[in-house]
PDB file of N, CA, C and O in Angstrom:
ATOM      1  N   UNK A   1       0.843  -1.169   0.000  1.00  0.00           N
ATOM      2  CA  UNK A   1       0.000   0.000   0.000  1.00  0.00           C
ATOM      3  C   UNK A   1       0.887   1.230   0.000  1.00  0.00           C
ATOM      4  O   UNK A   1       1.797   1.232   0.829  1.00  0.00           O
ATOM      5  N   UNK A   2       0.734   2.497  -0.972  1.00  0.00           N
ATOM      6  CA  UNK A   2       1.312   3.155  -0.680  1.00  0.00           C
ATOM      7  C   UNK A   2       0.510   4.376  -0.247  1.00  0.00           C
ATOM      8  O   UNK A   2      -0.670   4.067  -0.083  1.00  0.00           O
ATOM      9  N   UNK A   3       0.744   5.572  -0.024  1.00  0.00           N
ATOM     10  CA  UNK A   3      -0.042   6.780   0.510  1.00  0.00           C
ATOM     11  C   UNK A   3      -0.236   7.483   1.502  1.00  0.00           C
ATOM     12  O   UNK A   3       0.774   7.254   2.167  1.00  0.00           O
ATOM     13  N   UNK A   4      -0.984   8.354   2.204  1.00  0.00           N
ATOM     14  CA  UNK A   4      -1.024   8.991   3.106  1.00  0.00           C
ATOM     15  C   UNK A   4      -2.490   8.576   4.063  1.00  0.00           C
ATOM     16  O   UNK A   4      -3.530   8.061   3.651  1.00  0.00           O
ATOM     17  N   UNK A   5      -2.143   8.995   5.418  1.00  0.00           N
ATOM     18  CA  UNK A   5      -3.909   8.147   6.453  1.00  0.00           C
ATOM     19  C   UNK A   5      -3.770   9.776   7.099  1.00  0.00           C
ATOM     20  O   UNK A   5      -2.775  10.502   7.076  1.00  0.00           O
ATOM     21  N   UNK A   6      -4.719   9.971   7.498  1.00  0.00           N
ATOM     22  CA  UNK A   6      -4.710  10.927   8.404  1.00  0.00           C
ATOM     23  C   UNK A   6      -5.523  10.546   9.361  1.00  0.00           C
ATOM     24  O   UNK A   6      -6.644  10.084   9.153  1.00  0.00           O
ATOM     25  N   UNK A   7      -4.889  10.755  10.739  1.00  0.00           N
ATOM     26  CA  UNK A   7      -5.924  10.252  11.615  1.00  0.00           C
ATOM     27  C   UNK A   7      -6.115  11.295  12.729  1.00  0.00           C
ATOM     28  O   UNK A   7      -5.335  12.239  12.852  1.00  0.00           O
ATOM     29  N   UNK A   8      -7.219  11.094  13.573  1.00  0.00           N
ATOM     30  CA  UNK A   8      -7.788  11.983  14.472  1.00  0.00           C
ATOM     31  C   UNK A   8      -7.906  11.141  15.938  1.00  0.00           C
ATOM     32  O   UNK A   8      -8.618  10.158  16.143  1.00  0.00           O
ATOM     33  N   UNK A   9      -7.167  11.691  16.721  1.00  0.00           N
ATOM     34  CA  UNK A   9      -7.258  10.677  18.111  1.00  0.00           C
ATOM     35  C   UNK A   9      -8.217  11.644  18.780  1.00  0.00           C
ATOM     36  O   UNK A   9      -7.831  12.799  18.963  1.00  0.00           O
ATOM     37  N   UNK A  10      -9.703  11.193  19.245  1.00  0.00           N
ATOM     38  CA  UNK A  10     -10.670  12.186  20.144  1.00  0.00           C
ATOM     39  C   UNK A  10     -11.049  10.892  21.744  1.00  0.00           C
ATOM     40  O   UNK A  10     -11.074   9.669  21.608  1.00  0.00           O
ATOM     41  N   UNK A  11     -11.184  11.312  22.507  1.00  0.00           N
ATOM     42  CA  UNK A  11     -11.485  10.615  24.115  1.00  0.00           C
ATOM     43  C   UNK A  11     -11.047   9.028  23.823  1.00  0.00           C
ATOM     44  O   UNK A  11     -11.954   8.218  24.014  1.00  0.00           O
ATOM     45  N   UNK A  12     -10.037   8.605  23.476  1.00  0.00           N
ATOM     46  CA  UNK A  12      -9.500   7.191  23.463  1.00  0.00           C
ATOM     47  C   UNK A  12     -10.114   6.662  21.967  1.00  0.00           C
ATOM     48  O   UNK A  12     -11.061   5.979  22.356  1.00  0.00           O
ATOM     49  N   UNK A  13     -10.122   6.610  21.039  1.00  0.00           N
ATOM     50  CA  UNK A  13     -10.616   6.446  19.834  1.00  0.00           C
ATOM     51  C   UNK A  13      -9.800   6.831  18.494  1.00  0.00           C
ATOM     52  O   UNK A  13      -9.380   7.988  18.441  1.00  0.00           O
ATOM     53  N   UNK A  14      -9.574   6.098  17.568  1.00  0.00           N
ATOM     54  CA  UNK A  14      -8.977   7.042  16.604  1.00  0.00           C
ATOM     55  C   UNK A  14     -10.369   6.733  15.369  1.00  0.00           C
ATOM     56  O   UNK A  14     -11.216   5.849  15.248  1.00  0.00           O
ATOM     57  N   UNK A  15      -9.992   8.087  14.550  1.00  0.00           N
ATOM     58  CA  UNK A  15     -10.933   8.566  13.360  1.00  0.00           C
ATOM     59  C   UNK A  15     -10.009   8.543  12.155  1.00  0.00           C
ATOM     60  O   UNK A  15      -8.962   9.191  12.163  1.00  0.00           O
ATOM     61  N   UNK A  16     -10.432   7.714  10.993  1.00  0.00           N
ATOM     62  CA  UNK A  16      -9.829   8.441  10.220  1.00  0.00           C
ATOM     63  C   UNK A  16     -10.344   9.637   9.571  1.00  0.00           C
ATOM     64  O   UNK A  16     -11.378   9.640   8.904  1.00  0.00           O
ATOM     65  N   UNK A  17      -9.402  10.938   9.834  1.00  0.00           N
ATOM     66  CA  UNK A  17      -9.927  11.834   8.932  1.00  0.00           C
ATOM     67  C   UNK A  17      -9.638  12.294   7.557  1.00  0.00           C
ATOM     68  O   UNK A  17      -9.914  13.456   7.259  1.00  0.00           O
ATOM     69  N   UNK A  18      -8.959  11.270   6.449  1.00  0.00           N
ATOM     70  CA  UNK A  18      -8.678  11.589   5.265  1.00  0.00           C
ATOM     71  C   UNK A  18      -7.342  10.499   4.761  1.00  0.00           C
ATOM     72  O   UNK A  18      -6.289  10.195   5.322  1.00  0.00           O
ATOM     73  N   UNK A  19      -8.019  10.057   3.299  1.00  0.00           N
ATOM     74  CA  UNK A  19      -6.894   9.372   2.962  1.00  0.00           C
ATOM     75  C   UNK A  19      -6.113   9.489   1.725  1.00  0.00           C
ATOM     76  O   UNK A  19      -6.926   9.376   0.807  1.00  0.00           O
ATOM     77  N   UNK A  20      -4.904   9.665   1.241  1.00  0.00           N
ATOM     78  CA  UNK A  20      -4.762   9.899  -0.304  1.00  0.00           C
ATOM     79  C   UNK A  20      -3.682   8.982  -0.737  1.00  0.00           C
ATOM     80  O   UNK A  20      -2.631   8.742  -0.143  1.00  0.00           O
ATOM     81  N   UNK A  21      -4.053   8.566  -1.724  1.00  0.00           N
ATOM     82  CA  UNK A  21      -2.962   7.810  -3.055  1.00  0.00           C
ATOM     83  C   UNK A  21      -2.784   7.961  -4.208  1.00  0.00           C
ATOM     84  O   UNK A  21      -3.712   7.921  -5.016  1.00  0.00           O
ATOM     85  N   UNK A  22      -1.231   8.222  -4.621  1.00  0.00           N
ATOM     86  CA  UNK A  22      -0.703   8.058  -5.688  1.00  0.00           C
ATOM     87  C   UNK A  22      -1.673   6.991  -6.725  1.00  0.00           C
ATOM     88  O   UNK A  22      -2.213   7.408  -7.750  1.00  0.00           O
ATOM     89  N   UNK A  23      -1.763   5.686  -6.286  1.00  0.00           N
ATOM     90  CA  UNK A  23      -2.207   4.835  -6.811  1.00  0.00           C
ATOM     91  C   UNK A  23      -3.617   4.727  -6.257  1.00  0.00           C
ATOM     92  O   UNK A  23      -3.695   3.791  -5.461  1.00  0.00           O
ATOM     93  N   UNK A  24      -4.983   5.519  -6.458  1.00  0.00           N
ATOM     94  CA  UNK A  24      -5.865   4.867  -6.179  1.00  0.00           C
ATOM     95  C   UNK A  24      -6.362   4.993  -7.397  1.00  0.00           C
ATOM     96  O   UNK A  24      -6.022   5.474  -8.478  1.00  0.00           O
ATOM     97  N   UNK A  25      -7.492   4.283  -6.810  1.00  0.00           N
ATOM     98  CA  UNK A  25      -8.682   4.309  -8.229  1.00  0.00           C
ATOM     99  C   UNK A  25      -9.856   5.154  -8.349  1.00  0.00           C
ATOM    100  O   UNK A  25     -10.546   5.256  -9.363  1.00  0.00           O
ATOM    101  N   UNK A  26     -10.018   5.698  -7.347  1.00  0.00           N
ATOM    102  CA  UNK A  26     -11.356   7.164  -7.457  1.00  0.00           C
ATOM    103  C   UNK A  26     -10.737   7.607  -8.029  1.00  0.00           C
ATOM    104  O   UNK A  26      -9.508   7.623  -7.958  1.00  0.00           O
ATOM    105  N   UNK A  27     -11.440   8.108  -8.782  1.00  0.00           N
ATOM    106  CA  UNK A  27     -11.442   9.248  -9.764  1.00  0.00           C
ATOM    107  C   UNK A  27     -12.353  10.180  -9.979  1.00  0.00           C
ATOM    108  O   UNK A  27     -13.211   9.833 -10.790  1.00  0.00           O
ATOM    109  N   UNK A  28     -12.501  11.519  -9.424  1.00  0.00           N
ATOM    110  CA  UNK A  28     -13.944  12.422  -9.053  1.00  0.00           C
ATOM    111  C   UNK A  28     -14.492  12.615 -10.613  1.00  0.00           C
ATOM    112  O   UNK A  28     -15.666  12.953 -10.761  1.00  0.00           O
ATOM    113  N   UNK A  29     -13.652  12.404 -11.770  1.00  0.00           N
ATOM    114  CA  UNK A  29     -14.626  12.981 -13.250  1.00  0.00           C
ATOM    115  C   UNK A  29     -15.005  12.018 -13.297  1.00  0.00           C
ATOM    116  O   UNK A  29     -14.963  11.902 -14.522  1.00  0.00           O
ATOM    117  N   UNK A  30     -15.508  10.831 -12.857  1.00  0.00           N
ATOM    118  CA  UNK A  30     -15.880   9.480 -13.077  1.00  0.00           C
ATOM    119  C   UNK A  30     -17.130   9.669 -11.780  1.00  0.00           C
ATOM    120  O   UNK A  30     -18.241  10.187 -11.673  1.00  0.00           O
ATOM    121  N   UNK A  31     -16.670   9.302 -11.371  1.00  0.00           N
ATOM    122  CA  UNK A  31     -17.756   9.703  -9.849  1.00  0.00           C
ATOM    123  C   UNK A  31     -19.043  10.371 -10.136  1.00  0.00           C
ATOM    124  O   UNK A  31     -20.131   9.796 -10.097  1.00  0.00           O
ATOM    125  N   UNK A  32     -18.866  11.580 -10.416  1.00  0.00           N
ATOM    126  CA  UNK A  32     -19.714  12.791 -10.565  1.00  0.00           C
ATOM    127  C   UNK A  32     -20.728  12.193 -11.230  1.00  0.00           C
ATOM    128  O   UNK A  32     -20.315  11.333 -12.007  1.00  0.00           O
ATOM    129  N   UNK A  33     -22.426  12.389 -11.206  1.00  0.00           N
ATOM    130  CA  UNK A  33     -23.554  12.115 -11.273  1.00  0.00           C
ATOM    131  C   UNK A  33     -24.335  13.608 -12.226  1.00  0.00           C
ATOM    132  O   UNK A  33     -25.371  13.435 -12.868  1.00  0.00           O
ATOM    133  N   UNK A  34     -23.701  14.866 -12.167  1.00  0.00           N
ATOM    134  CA  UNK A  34     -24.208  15.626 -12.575  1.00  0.00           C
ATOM    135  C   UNK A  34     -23.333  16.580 -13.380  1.00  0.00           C
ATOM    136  O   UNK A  34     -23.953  17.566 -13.781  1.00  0.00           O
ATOM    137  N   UNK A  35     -21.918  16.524 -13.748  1.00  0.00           N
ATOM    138  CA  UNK A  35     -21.306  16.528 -14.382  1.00  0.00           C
ATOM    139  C   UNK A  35     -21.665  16.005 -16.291  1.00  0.00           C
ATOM    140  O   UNK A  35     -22.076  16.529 -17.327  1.00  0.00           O
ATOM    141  N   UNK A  36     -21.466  15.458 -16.089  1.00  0.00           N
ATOM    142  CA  UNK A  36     -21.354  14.286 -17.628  1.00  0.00           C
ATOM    143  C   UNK A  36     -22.795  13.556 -17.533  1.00  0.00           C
ATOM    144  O   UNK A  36     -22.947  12.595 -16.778  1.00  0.00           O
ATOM    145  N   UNK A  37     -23.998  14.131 -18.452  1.00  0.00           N
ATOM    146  CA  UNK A  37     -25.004  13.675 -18.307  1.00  0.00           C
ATOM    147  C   UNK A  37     -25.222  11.933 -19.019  1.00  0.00           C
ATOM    148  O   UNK A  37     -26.206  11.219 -18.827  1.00  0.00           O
ATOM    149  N   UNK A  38     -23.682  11.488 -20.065  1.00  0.00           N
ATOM    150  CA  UNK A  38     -23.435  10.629 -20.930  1.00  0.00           C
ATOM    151  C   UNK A  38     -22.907   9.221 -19.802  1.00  0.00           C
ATOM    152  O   UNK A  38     -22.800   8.045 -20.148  1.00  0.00           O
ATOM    153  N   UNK A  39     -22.697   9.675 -18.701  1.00  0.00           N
ATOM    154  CA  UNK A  39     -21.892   8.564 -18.411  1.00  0.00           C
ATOM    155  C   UNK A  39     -22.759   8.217 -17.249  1.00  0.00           C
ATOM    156  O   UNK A  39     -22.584   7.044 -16.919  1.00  0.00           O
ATOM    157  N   UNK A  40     -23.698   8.889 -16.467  1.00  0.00           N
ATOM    158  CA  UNK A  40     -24.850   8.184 -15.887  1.00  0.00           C
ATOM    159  C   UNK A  40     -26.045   8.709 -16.071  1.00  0.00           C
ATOM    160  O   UNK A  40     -26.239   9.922 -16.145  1.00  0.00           O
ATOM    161  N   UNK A  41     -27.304   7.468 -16.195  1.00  0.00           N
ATOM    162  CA  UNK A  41     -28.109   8.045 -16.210  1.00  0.00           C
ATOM    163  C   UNK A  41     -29.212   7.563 -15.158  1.00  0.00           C
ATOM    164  O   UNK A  41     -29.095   6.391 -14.802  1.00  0.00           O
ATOM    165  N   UNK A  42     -30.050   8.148 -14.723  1.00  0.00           N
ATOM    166  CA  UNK A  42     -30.755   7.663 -13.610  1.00  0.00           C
ATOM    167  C   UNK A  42     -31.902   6.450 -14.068  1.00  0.00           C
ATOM    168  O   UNK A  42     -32.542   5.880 -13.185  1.00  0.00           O
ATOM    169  N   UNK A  43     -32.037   6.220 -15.042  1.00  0.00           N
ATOM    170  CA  UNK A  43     -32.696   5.168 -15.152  1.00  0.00           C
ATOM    171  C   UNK A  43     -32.724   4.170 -15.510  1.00  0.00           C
ATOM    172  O   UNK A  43     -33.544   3.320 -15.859  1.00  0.00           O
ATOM    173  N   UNK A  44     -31.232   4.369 -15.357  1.00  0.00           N
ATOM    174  CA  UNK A  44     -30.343   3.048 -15.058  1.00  0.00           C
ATOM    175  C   UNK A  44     -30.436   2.227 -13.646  1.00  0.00           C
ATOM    176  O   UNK A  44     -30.227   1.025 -13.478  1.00  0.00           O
ATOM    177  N   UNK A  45     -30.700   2.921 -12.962  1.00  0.00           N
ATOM    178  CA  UNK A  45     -30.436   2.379 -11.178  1.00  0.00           C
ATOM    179  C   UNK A  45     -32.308   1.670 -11.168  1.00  0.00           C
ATOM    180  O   UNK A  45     -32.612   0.856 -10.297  1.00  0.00           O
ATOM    181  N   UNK A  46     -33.100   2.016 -11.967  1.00  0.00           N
ATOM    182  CA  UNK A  46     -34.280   1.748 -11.798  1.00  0.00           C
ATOM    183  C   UNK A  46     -34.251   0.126 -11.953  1.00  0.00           C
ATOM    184  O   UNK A  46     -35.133  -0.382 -11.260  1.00  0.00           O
ATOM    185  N   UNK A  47     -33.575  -0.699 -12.582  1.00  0.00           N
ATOM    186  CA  UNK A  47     -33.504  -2.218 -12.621  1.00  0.00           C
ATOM    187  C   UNK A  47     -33.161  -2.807 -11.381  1.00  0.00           C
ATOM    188  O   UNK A  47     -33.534  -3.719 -10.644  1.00  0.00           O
ATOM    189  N   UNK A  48     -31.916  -1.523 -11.476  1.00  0.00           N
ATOM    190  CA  UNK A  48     -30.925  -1.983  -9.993  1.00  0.00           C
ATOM    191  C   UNK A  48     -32.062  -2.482  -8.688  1.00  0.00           C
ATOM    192  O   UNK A  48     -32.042  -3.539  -8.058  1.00  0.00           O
ATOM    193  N   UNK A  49     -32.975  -1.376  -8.561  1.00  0.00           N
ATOM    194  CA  UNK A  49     -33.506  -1.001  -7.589  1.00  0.00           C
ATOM    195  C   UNK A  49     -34.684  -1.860  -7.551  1.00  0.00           C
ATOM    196  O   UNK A  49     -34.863  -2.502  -6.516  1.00  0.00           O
ATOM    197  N   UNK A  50     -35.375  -1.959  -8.347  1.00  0.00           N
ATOM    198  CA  UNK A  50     -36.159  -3.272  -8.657  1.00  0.00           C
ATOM    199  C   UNK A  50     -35.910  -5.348  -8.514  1.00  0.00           C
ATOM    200  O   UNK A  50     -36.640  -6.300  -8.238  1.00  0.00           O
ATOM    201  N   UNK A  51     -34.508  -5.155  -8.884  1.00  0.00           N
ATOM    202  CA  UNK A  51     -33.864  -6.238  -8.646  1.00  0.00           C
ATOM    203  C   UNK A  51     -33.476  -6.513  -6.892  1.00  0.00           C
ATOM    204  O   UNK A  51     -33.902  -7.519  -6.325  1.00  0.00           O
ATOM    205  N   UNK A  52     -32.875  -5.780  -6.382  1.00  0.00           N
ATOM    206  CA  UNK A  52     -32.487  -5.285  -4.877  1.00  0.00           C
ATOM    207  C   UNK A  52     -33.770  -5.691  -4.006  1.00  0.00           C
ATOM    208  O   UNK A  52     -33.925  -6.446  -3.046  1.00  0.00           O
ATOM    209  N   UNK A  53     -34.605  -4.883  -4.735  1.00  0.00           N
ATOM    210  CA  UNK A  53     -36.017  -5.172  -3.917  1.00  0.00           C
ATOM    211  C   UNK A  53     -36.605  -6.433  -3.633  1.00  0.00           C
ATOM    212  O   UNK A  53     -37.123  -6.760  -2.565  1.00  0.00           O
ATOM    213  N   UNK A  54     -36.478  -7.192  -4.773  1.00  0.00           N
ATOM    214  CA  UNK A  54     -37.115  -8.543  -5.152  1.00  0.00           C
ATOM    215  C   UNK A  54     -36.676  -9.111  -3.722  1.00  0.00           C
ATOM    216  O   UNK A  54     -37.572  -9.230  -2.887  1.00  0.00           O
ATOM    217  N   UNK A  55     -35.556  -9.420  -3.419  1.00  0.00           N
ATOM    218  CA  UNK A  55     -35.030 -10.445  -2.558  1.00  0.00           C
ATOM    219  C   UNK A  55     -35.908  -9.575  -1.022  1.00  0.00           C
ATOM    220  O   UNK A  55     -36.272 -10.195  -0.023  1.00  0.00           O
ATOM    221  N   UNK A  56     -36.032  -8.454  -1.173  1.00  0.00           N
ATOM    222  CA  UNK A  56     -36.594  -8.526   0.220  1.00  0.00           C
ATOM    223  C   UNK A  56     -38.464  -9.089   0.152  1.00  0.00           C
ATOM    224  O   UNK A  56     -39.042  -9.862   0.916  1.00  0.00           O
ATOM    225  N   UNK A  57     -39.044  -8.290  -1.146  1.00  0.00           N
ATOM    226  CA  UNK A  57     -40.292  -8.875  -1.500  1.00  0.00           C
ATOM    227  C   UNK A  57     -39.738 -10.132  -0.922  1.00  0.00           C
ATOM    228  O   UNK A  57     -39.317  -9.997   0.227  1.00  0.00           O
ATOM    229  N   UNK A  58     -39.660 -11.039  -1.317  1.00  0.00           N
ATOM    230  CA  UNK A  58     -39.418 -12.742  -1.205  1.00  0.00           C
ATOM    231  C   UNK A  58     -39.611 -13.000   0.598  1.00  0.00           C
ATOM    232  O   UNK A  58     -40.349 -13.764   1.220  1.00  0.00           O
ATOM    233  N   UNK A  59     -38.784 -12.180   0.967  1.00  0.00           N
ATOM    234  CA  UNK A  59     -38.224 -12.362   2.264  1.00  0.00           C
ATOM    235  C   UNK A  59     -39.658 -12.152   3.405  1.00  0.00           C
ATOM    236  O   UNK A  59     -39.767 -12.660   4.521  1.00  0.00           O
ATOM    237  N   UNK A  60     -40.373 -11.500   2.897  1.00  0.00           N
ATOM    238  CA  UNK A  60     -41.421 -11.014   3.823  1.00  0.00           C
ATOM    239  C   UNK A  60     -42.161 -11.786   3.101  1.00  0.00           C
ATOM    240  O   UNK A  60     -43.280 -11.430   3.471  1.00  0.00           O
ATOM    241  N   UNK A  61     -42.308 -12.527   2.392  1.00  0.00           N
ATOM    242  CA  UNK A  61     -43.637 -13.428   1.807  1.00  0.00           C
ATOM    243  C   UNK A  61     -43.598 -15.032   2.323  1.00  0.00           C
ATOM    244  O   UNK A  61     -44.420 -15.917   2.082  1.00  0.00           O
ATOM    245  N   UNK A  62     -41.969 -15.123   3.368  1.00  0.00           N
ATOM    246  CA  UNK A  62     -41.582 -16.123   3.773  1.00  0.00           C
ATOM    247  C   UNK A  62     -42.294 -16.521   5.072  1.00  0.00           C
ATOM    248  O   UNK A  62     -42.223 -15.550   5.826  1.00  0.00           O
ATOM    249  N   UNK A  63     -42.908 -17.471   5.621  1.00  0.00           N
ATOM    250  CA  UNK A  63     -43.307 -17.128   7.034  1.00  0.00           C
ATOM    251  C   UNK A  63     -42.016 -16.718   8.196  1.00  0.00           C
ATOM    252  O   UNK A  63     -40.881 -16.787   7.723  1.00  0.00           O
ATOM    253  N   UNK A  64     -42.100 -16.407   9.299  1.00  0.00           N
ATOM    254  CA  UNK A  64     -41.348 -16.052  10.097  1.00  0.00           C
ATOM    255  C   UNK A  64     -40.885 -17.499  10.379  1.00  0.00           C
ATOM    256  O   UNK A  64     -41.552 -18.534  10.360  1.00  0.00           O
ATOM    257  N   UNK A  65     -39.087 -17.241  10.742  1.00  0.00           N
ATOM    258  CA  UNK A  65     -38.670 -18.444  11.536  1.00  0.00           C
ATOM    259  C   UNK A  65     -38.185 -17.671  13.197  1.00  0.00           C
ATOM    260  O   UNK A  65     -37.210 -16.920  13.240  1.00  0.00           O
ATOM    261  N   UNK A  66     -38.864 -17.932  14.240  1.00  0.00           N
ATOM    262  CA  UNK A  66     -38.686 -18.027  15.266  1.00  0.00           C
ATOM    263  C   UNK A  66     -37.746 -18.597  16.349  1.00  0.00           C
ATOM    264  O   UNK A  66     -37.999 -18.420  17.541  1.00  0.00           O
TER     265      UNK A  66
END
């Protein structure tokens, strides 16, 4: 791993507060949702979200195990 951690020690605890790499893979022009109207579109996630759902539909149509 290479890069930088930043951390935050508060009442016995540590936080991380920020991390950066040479080598990562975020990339914020990629990321961005409202930027580049070509590279996402919202009704795309509508399958997603439909699919996701199914398994809980299922789940509540199951009787309870106790």
């Amino acid at each position: 791993m290479t890069g930088v951690v930043r951390l935050k020690l508060y009442k016995g605890k540590i936080i991380v507060a920020g991390r950066k790499s040479p080598k990562s893979l975020y990339d914020p022009k990629l990321a961005t949702m409202e930027r580049d109207a070509s590279r996402y579109n919202q009704t795309d996630a509508t399958g997603f979200i439909r699919l996701n759902a199914l398994r809980l539909k299922l789940r509540a149509q199951r009787p309870h195990e106790e």
